[in-house]
Every structure is written in structure tokens, then in C-alpha cells.
N, C-alpha and C positions, 0 to 999 in steps of 0.2 A: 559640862566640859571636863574632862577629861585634866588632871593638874597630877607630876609627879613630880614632887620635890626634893631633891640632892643638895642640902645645903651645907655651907662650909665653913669653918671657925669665922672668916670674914665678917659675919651674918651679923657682925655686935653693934649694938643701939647708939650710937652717939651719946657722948657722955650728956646729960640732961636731960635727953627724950626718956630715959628709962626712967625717970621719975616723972613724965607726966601725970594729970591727973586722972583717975579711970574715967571719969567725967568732964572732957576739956569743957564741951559747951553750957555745962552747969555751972565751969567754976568761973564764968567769963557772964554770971546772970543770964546766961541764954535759954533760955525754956523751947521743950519740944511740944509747941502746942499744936491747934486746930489751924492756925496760920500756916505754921512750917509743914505741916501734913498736908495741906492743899498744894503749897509751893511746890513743894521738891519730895514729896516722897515717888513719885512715878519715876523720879531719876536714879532710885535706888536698881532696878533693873541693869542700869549700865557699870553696876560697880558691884552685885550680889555676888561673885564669884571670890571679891577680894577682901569684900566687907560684911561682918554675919551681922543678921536679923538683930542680935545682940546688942551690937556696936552702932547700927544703925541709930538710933535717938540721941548717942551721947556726940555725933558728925551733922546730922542734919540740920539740928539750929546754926551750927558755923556756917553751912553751905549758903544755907539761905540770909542768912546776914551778910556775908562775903557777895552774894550776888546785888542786895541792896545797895551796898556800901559802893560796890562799883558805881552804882548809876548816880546816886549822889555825889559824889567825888569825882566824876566825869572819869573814871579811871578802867583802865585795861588790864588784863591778868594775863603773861606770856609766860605758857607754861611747858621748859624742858622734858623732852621723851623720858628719861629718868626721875621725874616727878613720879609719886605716889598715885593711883591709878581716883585717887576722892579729888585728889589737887587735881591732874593731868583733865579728866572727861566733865568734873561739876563743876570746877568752876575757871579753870582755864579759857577763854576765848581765845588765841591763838595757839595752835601745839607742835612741836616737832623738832629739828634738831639746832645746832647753835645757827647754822644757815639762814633754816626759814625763820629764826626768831629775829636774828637781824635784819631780815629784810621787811619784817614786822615793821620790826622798830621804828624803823626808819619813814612808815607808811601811815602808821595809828595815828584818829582820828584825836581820842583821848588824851586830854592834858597829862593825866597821871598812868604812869606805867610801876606796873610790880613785876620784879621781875623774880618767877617761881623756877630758879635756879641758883647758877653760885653767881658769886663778884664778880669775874670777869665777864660773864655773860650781862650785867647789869653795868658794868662800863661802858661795854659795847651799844647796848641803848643810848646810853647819853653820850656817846659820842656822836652816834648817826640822829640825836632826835637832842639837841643842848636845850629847846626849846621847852622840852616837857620837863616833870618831875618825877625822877625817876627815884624808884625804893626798891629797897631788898627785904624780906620781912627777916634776916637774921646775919648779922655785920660776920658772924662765925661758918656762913657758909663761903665755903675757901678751895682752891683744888690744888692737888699737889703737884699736876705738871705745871701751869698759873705761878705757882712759887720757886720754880727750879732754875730758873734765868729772872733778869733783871735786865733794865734800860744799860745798866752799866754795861755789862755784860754782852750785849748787841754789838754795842760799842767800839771796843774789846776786837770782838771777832769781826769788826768790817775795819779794823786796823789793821788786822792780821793778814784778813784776805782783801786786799782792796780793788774794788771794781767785778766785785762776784755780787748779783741778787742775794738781799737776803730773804725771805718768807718765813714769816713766822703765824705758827697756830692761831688761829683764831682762839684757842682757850689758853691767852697771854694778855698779862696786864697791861694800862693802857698807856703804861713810863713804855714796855716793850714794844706796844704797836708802833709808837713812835718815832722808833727808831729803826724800824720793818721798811721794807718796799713793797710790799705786799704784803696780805693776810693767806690764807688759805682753811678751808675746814676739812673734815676727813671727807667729803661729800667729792670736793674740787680738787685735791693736791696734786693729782697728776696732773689736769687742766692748769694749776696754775705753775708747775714746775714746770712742763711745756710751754706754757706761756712767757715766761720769765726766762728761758734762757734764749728763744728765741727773739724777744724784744731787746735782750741784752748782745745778743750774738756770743754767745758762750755757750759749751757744752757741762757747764758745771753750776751750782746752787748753792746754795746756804739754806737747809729747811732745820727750822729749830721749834721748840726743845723736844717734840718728841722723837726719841731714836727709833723706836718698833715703827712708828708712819712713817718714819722715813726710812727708814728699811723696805716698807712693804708699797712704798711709793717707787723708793729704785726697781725693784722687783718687776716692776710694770712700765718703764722708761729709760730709753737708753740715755738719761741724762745721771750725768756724775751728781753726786749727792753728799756735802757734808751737812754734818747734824751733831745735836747735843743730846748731851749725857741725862736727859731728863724724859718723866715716863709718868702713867697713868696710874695711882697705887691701883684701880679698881682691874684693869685688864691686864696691866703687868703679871697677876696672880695666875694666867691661864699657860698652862702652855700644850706643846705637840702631845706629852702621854697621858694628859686628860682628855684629849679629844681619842684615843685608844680606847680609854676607857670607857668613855662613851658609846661607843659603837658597840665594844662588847656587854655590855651591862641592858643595851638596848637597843639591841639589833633593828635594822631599818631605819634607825633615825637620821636627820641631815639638820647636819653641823655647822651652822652661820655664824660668823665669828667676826666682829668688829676689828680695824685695822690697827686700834693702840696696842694689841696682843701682839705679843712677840713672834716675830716670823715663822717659827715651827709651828704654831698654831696653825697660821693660814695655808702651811704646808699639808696639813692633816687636816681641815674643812672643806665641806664641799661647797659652801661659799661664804666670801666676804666683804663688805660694804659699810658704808656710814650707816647712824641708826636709820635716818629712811631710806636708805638701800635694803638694809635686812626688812624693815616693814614692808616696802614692796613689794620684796622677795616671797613672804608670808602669804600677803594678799593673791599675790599673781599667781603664783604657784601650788598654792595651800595646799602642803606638804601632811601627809597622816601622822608624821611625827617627826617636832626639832625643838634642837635647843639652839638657843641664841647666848654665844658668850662675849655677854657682854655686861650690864648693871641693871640688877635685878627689877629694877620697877619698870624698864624697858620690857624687859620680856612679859611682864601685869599687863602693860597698855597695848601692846600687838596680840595678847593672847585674845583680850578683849574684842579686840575688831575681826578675832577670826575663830569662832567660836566651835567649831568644827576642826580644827586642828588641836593636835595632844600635845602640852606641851614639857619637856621637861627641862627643869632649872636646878644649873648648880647656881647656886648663888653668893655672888659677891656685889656686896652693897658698896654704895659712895657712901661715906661718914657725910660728907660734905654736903650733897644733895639732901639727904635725909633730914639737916637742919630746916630745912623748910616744911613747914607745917601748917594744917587749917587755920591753927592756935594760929601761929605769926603773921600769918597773911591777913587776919581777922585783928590781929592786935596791931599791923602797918599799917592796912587802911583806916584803922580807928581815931589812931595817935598821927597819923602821918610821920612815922618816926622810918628813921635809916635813911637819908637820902643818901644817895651817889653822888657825889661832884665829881669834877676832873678841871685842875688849874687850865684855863684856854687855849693857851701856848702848849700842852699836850695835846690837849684835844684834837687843835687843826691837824696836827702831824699825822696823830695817831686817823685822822679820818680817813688822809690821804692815802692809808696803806688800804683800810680797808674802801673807801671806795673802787680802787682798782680792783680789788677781787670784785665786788660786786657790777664792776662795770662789762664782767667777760661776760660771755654767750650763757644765759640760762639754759641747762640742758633740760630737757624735757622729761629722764628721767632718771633718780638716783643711778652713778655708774658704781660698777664691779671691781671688784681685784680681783685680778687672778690668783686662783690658789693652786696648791700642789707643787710652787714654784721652789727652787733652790734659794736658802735665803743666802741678801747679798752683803757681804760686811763693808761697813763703810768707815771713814775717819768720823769722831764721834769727840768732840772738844767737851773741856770742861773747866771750871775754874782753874781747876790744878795743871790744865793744859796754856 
């Protein structure tokens, strides 16, 4: 497969992973013997692109511990499209965007859930599943639209506008779902802003914190749209004259570009969609040449399922994602350490918002944004508003 890489200052290690060990699974007692060679080395085929022969012996004994450990521990591994392409394919059982991971959740058979992404994705679990035991393998994976509003703040802004739906992101803490009337993800937002103002009988919404999805959600609905001052660092980074450059640098390519990117972007791609909308898109299509701008282990794990497609990557990593590792997931199920809680009296709230989303029409297949559109400027609050 065909790999050309365009990487960008973003590309920097999390402060701690740059001092792992060259050898995590040595330094954790884990030996690469005749055991782990019979388990799991045929699995290395689904990750040789991303993983060298090298690296291989010092991953393998984690894989195959981490697969143990699930069974003794009655435990599940739901593992986000921006997972690491060793996490995401070996030892994830469930995979895909914050959507399908929640409606995981909320279905797993597994007492114990890990959940191989950030915090509020692992709230969301133990919101929809209080029953189970929910883990993170690292309390420091965090995200920064997740931190840019508050329950307070919700608050705030249904004081200000009273009797408007609010919807807030599915990638918000679980003080802010509770104080949602809805959730939404990037998969559903037009679905649920259409849903919402017609169940409310208003032409107008409350879609918070991110401003670029809510932008690029107006873009596609004639419903009014206020939104908040709060943004993705990882697709914030893209905008409309890197996708220029793109085309010129490498002519014939198509441009897929996730909806947290700033409207110019989606102006200048030839298409855009939640992460399994752009997977979709890949598969159904399978384009001779794209880049996906979006977060780089996203584009590792769709290049993988389509092996015949060329891919290039500028890359902008999550800091926050990247906290999740073999090592941690191997040291959570070990220790059973990091659980999730959430006080009850949040919980219920916070269910209520996201049941509703979950209770609309499954559509049957990732939907589109239109691109090439004029973007639309919207009121955009903020604390200092």
C-alpha cells in the first residue's frame, strides 16, 4: 500500500509517551515466547503497514495478554476510530465513532468495559450501562472541546434564551449532558437539530460547544443555530488553503474532511461526514487517491480496510487520544484501576438527553454534508458573552 506522509508540527508525543520504554512488553515481565507466537502472530498481517517486523515482539506479548485478560475479567475493549491502528484492529472488540460506541455500551454483554478513548466517551458508557464497570486505562486522556463549556454554563445560556432546545455534543461531560435536552454526534446533528426544533415548534436551537459543527450544520438546515465559542484543537488546525494545497501538491486527490474543521474547509472538499461517513465513503467508493482531514490514526484504520487506495496524510494528532496505550489498557485490566463514576442524580439527567438522541430513526447509512457551500455566520456565546 501505497502511504505518503505530509506531516505537521501537531505530530508531538504526549508529554510521557516520549519516554516509554523501547520495550513496553519486557518492561511489564511479558515475554515474546512460543505461546504469544502461536496466539497472535497471524494478527500481525492486519497492522504490518503500521507496525515493522521490529516493533512487532516488543506489541505482541501486550496483545495477547490484553486478549486474556478480557476473558478473565469478563471484560469488553470499545475501541474509538482514532485509536492507534495495534489498539483499534487487535484487541478492540467493538470499533467506530462516539455513536456506535454508545450504542455498544449500552448493549455489552461484559460486566467490565475499557473504554479505548477519552473521558467523556467513558462517561457516556456509564451513563447508558451504571450497571457495569467502567475504566479508562488513563484519567489524563481529556479533550478540549469536552472542557470548553460546563453544566454551569448550559445553565447560563437556557437563562438567557428560555424555551429554545439545547443539544449539546455528544463529546461533553456528563455535569453538561445533564443539563442538554438532547445529545447529538457529528453522524446525527442535522437529524437531531431537525428533530428538535420541530418537536419544540421553533425555528431556532441551541447546538453547543462546537462552533465549526455548528456552522457546518446551519450550512445544511434551514434552522437558525446558536452555538458556542468552543472547538476541536485537532481539526481546528485545517483550513480552506490547505485543502489548495492539497490538490496542487497532488493532483487527482479527493479531499474528505470531518465536520469539526472550520467551514472553509468543507467549502474546498469534495466531501464531508462523521468518522464513519468518511470510512464509508472510502469503502464505497474507493477513491485511487485521498486524504482524510481529520486525526491521524483515523486515516491508519480506514487505510487498513482498504488496501488498494493511496493514501495521503497531513497529520494532526489528538494529544488526548494518544494517552491511550497497549501499556495502559494492559496495566487497567491488570490493576482494575481508573474507574468512571458519575454522582446518580447526574446520571439520570444526563441519560435522559442522550436517550433521546438514541431513540431517533437509525439511519441506515453514515449521512453527508454538503460541501462547496457558503459558510454561515452564526451568534457564537461565550463566558464573556
Amino acid at each position: 500500500m501505497a502511504r505518503i506522509i505530509d506531516a505537521t508540527p501537531a505530530c508531538d508525543i504526549p508529554n510521557g509517551l516520549a519516554a516509554r520504554p523501547a520495550n513496553p512488553a519486557a518492561a511489564r515481565g511479558l515475554e515474546y515466547n512460543d505461546e504469544v507466537k502461536a496466539a497472535v502472530d497471524h494478527l500481525y498481517e492486519e497492522v504490518k503497514d503500521f507496525v515493522t517486523p521490529f516493533e512487532w515482539p516488543t506489541i505482541a506479548p501486550l496483545i495477547h495478554a490484553i486478549n486474556k485478560l478480557k476473558a478473565e475479567k469478563n471484560a469488553v475493549v470499545l475501541a474509538h476510530n482514532y485509536m492507534t491502528p495495534d489498539i483499534f484492529r487487535l484487541v478492540g472488540d467493538f470499533r467506530g465513532d462516539s455513536l456506535q460506541l454508545a450504542r455498544e455500551a449500552a448493549n455489552v454483554d461484559q460486566q467490565v468495559i475499557v473504554q479505548a478513548g477519552v473521558h467523556f466517551m467513558a462517561e457516556t458508557s456509564k451513563i447508558l450501562a451504571p450497571e457495569k464497570t467502567v475504566l479508562i486505562p488513563s484519567m489524563e486522556a481529556g479533550c478540549s472541546l469536552a472542557a470548553s463549556i460546563t453544566g454551569e454554563d448550559i445553565r447560563l445560556v437556557k437563562e438567557k434564551f428560555p424555551g429554545i432546545p439545547v443539544i449539546t455534543y455528544v463529546n461533553t461531560t456528563a455535569d453538561v449532558k445533564a443539563e442538554t435536552d438532547i445529545c447529538c454526534t457529528s453522524s446525527n446533528a442535522v437529524q437531531v437539530v431537525e428533530q428538535a426544533a420541530k418537536d419544540w415548534g421553533t425555528d431556532t436551537v441551541i447546538l453547543m460547544p462546537d462552533q465549526y459543527l455548528a456552522k457546518n450544520v446551519a450550512a445544511n438546515t434551514d434552522i437558525r443555530i446558536i452555538t458556542w465559542a468552543g472547538a476541536c484543537e485537532v481539526h481546528e488546525l485545517f483550513n480552506g488553503q490547505d485543502v489548495k494545497d492539497l490538490r496542487e501538491a497532488h493532483p487527482g486527490v479527493m479531499v474528505l474532511a470531518h465536520p469539526e474543521c472550520p467551514p472553509d474547509v468543507l467549502t474546498e472538499a469534495d466531501f464531508a461526514g462523521s468518522t464513519s461517513a468518511l470510512a464509508n465513503y472510502v469503502k464505497v467508493n474507493s477513491p485511487n487517491k485521498v486524504v482524510l482531514l481529520t486525526e491521524c490514526s483515523m486515516s491508519d484504520n480506514v487505510a487498513a480496510e482498504n488496501p488498494d487506495v493511496e493514501f495521503i496524510k497531513p497529520c494532526n494528532l489528538c494529544p488526548h487520544m494518544k494517552r491511550i496505550t497497549l501499556e495502559n489498557i494492559y496495566d487497567c485490566l491488570t490493576e482494575m484501576q481508573f474507574e468512571v463514576t458519575i454522582p446518580e442524580d447526574i446520571r439520570i439527567k444526563a441519560k435522559k438527553a442522550i436517550d433521546a438522541m438514541l431513540a431517533l430513526p437509525k439511519m441506515e447509512t453514515p449521512p453527508d454534508f454538503k460541501t462547496g457551500l457558503k459558510p454561515v455566520d452564526l451568534e457564537v456565546l461565550s463566558r464573556a458573552s
